[in-house]
N, C-alpha and C positions, 0 to 999 in steps of 0.2 A: 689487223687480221693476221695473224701468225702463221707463216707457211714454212716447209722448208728451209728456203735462205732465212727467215728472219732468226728461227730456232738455231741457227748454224752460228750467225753473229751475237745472237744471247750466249750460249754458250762461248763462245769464242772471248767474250766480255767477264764472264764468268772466270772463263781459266785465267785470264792476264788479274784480275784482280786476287784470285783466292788461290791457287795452284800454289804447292808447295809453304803453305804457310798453316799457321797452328790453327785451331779454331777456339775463339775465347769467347763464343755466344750461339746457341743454336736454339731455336725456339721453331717449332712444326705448332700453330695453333688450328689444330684438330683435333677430336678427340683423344680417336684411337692412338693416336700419337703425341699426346702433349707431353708426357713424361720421357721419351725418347731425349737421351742428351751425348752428342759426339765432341763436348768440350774438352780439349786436348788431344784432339785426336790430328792428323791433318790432312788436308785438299788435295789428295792424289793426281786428283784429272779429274775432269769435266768433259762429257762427250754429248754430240746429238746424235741423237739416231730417229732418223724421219722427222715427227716432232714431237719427239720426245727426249727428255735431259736426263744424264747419269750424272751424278755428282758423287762418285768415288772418293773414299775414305781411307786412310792408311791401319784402321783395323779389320780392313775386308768386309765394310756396310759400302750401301751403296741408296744416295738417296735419289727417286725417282719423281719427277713429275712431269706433265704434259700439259701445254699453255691452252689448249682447245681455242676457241675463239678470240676468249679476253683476258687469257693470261698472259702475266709477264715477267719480270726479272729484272729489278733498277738495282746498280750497284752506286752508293752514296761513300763518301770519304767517310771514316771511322769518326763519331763523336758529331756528326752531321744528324738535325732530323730527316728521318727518311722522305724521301720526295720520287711521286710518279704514282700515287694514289693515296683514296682516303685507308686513314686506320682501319677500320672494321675490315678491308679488304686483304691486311697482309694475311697468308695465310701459313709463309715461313722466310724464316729471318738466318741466315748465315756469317755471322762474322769474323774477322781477323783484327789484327793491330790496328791495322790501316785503310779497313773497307769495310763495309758493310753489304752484304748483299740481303733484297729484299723482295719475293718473293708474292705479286698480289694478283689473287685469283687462279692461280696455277690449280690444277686438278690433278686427280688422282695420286696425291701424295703415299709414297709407304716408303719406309725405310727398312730394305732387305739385302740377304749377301752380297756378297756381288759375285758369286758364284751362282747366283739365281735367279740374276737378271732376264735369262730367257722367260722367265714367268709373265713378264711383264713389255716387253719387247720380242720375244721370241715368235711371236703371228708376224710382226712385218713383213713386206715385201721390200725385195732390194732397194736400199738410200739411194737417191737420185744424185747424192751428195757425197757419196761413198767416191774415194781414189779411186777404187775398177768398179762401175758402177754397174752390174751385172743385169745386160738390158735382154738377156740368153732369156734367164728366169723370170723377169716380169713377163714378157711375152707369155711363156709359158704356163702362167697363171692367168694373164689376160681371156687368151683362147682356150681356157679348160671350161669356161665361163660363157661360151659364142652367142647365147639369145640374151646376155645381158645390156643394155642401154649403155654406151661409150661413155656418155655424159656421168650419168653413175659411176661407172666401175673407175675413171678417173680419179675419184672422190677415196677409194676403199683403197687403203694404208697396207689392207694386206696385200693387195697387187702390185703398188710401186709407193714407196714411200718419201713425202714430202711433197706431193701437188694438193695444194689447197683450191679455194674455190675460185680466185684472181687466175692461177694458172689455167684451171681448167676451163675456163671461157675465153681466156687468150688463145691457148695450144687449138679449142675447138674451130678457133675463128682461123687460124694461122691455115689452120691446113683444112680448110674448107669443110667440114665435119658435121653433120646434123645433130646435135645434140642427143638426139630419139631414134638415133639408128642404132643398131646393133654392134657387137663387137666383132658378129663374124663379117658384118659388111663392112669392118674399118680396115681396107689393104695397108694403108700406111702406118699400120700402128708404127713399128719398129722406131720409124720417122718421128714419129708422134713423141715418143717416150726420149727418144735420143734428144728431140728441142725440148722436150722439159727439163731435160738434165741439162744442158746448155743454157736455156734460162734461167734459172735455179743458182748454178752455178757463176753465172756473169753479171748478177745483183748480189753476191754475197761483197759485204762488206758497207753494205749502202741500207739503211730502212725506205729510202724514198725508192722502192723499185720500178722497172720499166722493161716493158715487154716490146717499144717500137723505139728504144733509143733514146728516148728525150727524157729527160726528169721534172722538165717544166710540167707546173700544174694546167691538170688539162689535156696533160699533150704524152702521158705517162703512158696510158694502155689503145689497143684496137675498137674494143668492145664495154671492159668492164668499169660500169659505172655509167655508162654512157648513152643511157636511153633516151629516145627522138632523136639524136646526134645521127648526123650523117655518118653512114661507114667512111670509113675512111681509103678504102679501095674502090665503092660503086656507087658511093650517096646515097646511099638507102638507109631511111631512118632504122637504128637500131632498136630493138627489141628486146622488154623486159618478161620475164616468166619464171616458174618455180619448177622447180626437178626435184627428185626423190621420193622417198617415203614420208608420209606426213611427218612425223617424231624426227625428219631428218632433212627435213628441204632444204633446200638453199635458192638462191634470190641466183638465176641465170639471164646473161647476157650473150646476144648473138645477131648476126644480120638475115635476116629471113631470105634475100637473095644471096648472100654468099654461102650460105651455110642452107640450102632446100637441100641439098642430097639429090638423090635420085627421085 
């Protein structure tokens, strides 16, 4: 499940293999894009922002995509079949001499300036991942918002970007948080938002992430995944349920004793 940090280390895989090299193969299998071709062109950079990927071009394209739940990005040695899904699933292929990157189930594909990037990144709120991670403005977005559900607005990219649904049941559980309470009754937001970035930040480099220290299975998160399991601060069996908008739920995890709220 693609959060922040994972998007950080795909990219990050990205640039060590393709940055500064030519491109001798590009295929976008999408329509509106099939005939789009950057061969000879080269791999300026490679950035994330929240989770989403710019893949920077040295003619001022910039190609765009966001992994959503089940995307992803395997990079194979050049002349290798590609490995990390079925065929029908790539949905773009980037190559060099020596790598291949390969591209399956990623969404939202377009390939545009890169002068124009705000089109498609420009709604974000502040990267959690960002060097100065500007936690001024997420607030300020947060509390513009006060009768909205904490648990929700956690979720919304335009507020703070890069907590996925693992953070947001972790962060909920850390700091004792109802999930169904409001924004204007979460005091600690500030708190809140600062341990996402700190978390966020202290699993990049790892896919096995951990929000209590340990990476052993099992033994990885508080809450998430973890239904009937005793909390792990009161023994109270944890609790499963859905949040959001129908078109938009997500599967939430929490302790009904540490997390009752008021």
């Amino acid at each position: 499940m693609p959060e922040g940090d994972t998007v950080y280390l795909t990219a990050q895989r990205l640039r060590t293999a393709l940055e500064g090299r030519p491109v001798t193969q590009f295929d976008l299998r999408t329509p509106s894009l099939a005939l789009t071709n950057q061969v000879g062109t080269t791999v300026r950079e490679v950035v994330p922002v929240g989770k989403h990927i710019l893949m920077r071009f040295s003619d001022g394209r910039t190609l765009h995509s966001h992994l959503r739940m089940d995307g992803a990005w395997r990079v194979n040695p050049a002349g290798q079949r590609p490995r990390g899904g079925p065929g029908h699933a790539i949905r773009a292929v980037v190559a060099n001499a020596s790598s291949v990157a390969v591209g399956y189930r990623v969404h939202d594909l377009s390939l545009i300036d890169t002068a124009c990037e705000s089109e498609v990144v420009g709604h974000l709120g502040p990267d959690l991942l960002a060097a100065q991670f500007d936690v001024a403005e997420s607030i300020r977005r947060f509390t513009a918002q006060p009768d909205r559900l904490i648990g929700d607005a956690l979720l919304d990219q335009r507020l703070v970007a890069g907590i996925g649904n693992v953070y947001k049941c972790e962060l909920l559980f850390l700091h004792r948080l109802n999930p169904w309470q409001t924004i204007a009754g979460t005091t600690d937001l500030e708190a809140v938002l600062i341990d996402a970035a700190r978390l966020l930040k202290g699993n990049i480099g790892r896919f096995n992430r951990s929000t209590t220290g340990w990476t052993q299975p099992a033994q990885q998160y508080y809450v998430y995944g973890r239904t009937g399991r005793g909390c792990r601060r009161c023994g109270t069996a944890i609790r499963q349920d859905a949040q959001g908008d129908p078109s938009m739920q997500r599967v939430l995890y929490y302790c009904p004793s540490c997390q009752a709220g008021d």
